[in-house]
N, C-alpha and C positions, 0 to 999 in steps of 0.2 A: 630420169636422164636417158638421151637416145643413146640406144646401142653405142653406134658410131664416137660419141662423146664420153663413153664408160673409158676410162682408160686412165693410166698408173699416173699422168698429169693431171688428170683431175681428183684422183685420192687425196696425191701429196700436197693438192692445193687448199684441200680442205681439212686435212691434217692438221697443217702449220693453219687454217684460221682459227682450228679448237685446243689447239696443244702447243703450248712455248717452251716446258720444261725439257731441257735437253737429253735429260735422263728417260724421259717419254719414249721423245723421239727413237731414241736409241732402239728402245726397246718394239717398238712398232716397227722400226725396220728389222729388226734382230727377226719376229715374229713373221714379218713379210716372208723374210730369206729363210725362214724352213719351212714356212707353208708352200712356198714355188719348192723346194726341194721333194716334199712329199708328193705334193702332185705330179710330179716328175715319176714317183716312185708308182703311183695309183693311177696313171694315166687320168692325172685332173685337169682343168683348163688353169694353167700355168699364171695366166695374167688375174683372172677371176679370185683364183686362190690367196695368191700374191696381195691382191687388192684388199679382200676382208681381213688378212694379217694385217696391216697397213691400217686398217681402219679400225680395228680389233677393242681400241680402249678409247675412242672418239672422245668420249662423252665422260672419262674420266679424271680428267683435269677440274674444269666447270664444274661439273656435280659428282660428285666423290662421293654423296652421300644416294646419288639416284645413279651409279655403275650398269649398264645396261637396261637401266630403264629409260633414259633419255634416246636411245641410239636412233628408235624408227623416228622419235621426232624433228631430231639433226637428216637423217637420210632420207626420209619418204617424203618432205615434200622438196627434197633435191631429184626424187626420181630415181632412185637410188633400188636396184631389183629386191622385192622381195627376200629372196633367196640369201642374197648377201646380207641385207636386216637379221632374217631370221638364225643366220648363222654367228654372224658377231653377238646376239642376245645369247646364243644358248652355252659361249665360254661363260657365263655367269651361274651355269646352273647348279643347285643346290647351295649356291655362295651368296645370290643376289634375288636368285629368280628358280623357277619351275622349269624352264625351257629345254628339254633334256635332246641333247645331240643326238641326231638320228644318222643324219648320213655320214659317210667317211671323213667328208671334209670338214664336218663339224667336230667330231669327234677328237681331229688330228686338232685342230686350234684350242682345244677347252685341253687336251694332254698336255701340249707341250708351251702353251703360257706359261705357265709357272716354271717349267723346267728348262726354259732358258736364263730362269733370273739364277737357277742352282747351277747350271754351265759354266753361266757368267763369272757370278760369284767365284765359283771352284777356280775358275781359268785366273783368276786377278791372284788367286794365291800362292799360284807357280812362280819359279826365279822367272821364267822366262814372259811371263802374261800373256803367252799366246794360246789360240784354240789349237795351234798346229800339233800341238805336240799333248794335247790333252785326251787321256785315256778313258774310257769308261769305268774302269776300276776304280782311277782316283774321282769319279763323280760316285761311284754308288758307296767309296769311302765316307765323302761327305755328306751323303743322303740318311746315311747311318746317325750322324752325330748331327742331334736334335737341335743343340744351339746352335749349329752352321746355321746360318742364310736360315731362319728359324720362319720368318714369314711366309716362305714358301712351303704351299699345300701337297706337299709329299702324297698324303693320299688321294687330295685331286688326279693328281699325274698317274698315281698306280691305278685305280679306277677308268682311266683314261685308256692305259695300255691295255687293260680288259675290256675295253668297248670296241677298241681295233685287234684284238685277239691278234696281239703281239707281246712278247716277250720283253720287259723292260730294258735290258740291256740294247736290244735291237732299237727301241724307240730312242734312249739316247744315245746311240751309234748314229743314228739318222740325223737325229738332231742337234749334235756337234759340226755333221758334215754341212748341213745347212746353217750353222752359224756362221760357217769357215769362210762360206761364198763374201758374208760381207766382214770379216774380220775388221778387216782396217776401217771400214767405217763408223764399225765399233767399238773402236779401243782395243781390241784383242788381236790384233795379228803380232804383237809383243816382240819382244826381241829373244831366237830361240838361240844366240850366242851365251844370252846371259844363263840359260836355261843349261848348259854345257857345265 
């Protein structure tokens, strides 16, 4: 795809051709809105960033059984960079695939995947369901307790903040704040009266 034509309307147009499940969606944009948040933090290119969150589980609707191995064949002959192929395969790695995150921004999307389904999760069990008022303590409360949100690869995530040689609490500090940009789109900006 040209340069010029790379942009967050042509992600989200081929988003919604490969993915209808609303619960997806959610989470592809949930994923968008911390990878812009980080690159923000890492001096990344904000929209690029943005894009391979967005794009991040293309290919897992369709083929659930082929999770990142379908991706370059959806994106490469859309023209779709390199760069952003090789980065949405390598959230699969040691789970799906070999592909081991090298650079920072890959690193930051194979972290914090999983660890917004454990935000999420956490934030829906507050009176109030909002990320506004969701602490980090009460996430690494429920990170603790194995049957929480049990699907979620805990040790992905910890692995993860050891590839960005950050301290876990900081990675979900970050990563609340970039849920928060899109709360409301997500179901989570809640009501923080109830929360009182």
């Amino acid at each position: 795809m040209p340069e010029n034509e790379l942009d967050r309307t042509a992600a989200w147009q081929l988003l919604n051709e490969y993915v209808k499940s609303e619960s997806l969606i959610r989470h592809a944009i949930t994923v968008e809105a911390v990878m812009r948040h980080f690159a923000s933090l890492f001096n990344g290119d904000i929209e690029e960033w943005g894009m391979i969150g967005l794009l991040h589980d293309i290919d897992f609707e369709m083929y659930p059984e082929e999770h990142c191995h379908k991706t370059r064949a959806i994106l490469e002959p859309r023209h779709w960079p390199e760069s952003y192929i090789r980065a949405i395969e390598s959230h699969g790695y040691k789970l799906v695939n070999e592909i081991e995150p090298i650079t920072r921004q890959e690193r930051v999307l194979y972290t914090i995947d999983e660890l917004t389904g454990l935000i999420a999760a956490t934030a829906l069990l507050r009176p109030s369901k909002s990320l506004f008022d969701l602490t980090v303590k009460s996430v690494k409360k429920k990170w603790k307790q194995k049957s929480f949100a049990e699907g979620v690869n805990r040790e992905v995530i910890a692995n993860g903040a050891q590839m960005l040689e950050l301290d876990l609490d900081s990675v979900i500090e970050q990563t609340i704040k970039g849920m928060q940009t899109v709360a409301a789109k997500i179901g989570l900006e809640g009501n923080l009266e109830a929360g009182k």
